[in-house]
C-alpha positions as CSV (number, residue, x, y, z in Angstrom):
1,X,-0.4,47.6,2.9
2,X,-2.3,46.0,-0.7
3,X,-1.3,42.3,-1.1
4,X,0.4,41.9,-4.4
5,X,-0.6,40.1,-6.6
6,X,1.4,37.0,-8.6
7,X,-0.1,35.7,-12.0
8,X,-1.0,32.6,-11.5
9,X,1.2,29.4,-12.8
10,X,0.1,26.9,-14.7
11,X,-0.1,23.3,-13.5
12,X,1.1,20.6,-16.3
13,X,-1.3,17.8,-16.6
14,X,0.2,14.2,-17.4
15,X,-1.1,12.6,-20.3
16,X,-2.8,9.3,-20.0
17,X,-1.2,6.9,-22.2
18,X,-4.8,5.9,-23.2
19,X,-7.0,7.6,-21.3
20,X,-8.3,4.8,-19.0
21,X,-5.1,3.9,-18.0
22,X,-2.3,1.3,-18.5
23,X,-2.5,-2.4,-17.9
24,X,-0.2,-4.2,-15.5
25,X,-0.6,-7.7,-14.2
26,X,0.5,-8.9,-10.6
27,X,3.7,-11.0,-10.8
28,X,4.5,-10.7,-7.0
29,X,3.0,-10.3,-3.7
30,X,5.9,-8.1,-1.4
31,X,3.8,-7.7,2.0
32,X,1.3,-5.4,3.7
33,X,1.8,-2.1,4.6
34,X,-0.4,1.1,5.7
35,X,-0.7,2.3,9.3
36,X,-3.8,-1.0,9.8
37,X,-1.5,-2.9,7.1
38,X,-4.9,-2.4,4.4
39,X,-2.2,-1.3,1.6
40,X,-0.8,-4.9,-0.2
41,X,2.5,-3.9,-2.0
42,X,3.1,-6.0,-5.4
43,X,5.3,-6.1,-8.2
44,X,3.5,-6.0,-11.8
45,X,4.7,-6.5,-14.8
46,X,3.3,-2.9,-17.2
47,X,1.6,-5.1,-20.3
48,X,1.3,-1.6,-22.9
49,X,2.3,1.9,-23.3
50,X,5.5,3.0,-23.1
51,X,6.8,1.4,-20.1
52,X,5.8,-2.4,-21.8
53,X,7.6,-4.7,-19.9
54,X,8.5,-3.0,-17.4
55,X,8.4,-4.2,-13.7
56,X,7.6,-1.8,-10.6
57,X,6.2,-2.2,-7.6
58,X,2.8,-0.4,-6.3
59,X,1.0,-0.4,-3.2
60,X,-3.0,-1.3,-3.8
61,X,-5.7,-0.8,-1.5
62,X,-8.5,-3.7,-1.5
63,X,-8.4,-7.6,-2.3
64,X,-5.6,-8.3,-5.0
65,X,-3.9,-11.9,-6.0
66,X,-0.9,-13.5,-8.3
67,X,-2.2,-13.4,-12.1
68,X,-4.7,-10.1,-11.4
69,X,-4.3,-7.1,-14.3
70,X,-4.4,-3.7,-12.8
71,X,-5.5,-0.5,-14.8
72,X,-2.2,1.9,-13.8
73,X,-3.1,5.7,-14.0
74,X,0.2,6.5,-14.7
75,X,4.1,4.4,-15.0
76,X,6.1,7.2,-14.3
77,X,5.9,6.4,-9.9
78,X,7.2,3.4,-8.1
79,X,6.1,2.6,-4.4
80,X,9.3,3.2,-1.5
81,X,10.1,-0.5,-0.8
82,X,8.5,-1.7,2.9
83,X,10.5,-1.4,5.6
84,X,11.9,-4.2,7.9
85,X,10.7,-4.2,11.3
86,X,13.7,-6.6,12.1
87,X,16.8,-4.9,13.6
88,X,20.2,-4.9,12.7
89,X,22.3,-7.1,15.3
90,X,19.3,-8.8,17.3
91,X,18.5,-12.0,17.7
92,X,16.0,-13.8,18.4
């Protein structure tokens, strides 16, 4: 039995506001997450494109601080909030 074969679909590409990216600049340091906790989730505040002014978190991998400007690929994603490892009900 001959596989059949399906014409092949096209993937859309997203569009780069400016080709390098989008700025954003650290307002807020959330915590550390990542199986070895190497991800730092922040808030940033997006400083161009169409999302200007617009704050959303982001994980980041590597050394980051309050007042830093990160290139963005893209606006469009926000990073899942961290999870607390504190349980409902205990206490300590």
């Amino acid at each position: 039995m001959a596989k059949e074969n399906k014409p092949a679909q096209k993937k859309e590409k997203i569009e780069l506001s400016s080709g390098n990216g989008v700025s954003a600049v650290v307002k807020e340091l959330i915590g550390r997450t990542g199986f070895r906790g190497e991800i730092t989730q922040v808030k940033v505040l997006v400083q161009e494109g169409k999302d200007t002014g617009r704050s959303m978190r982001r994980n980041v991998r590597g050394a980051v601080q309050l007042e830093d400007v990160l290139m963005l690929r893209e606006t469009e994603i926000e990073a899942r909030r961290i999870k607390s490892n504190v349980t409902k009900g205990s206490s300590y």
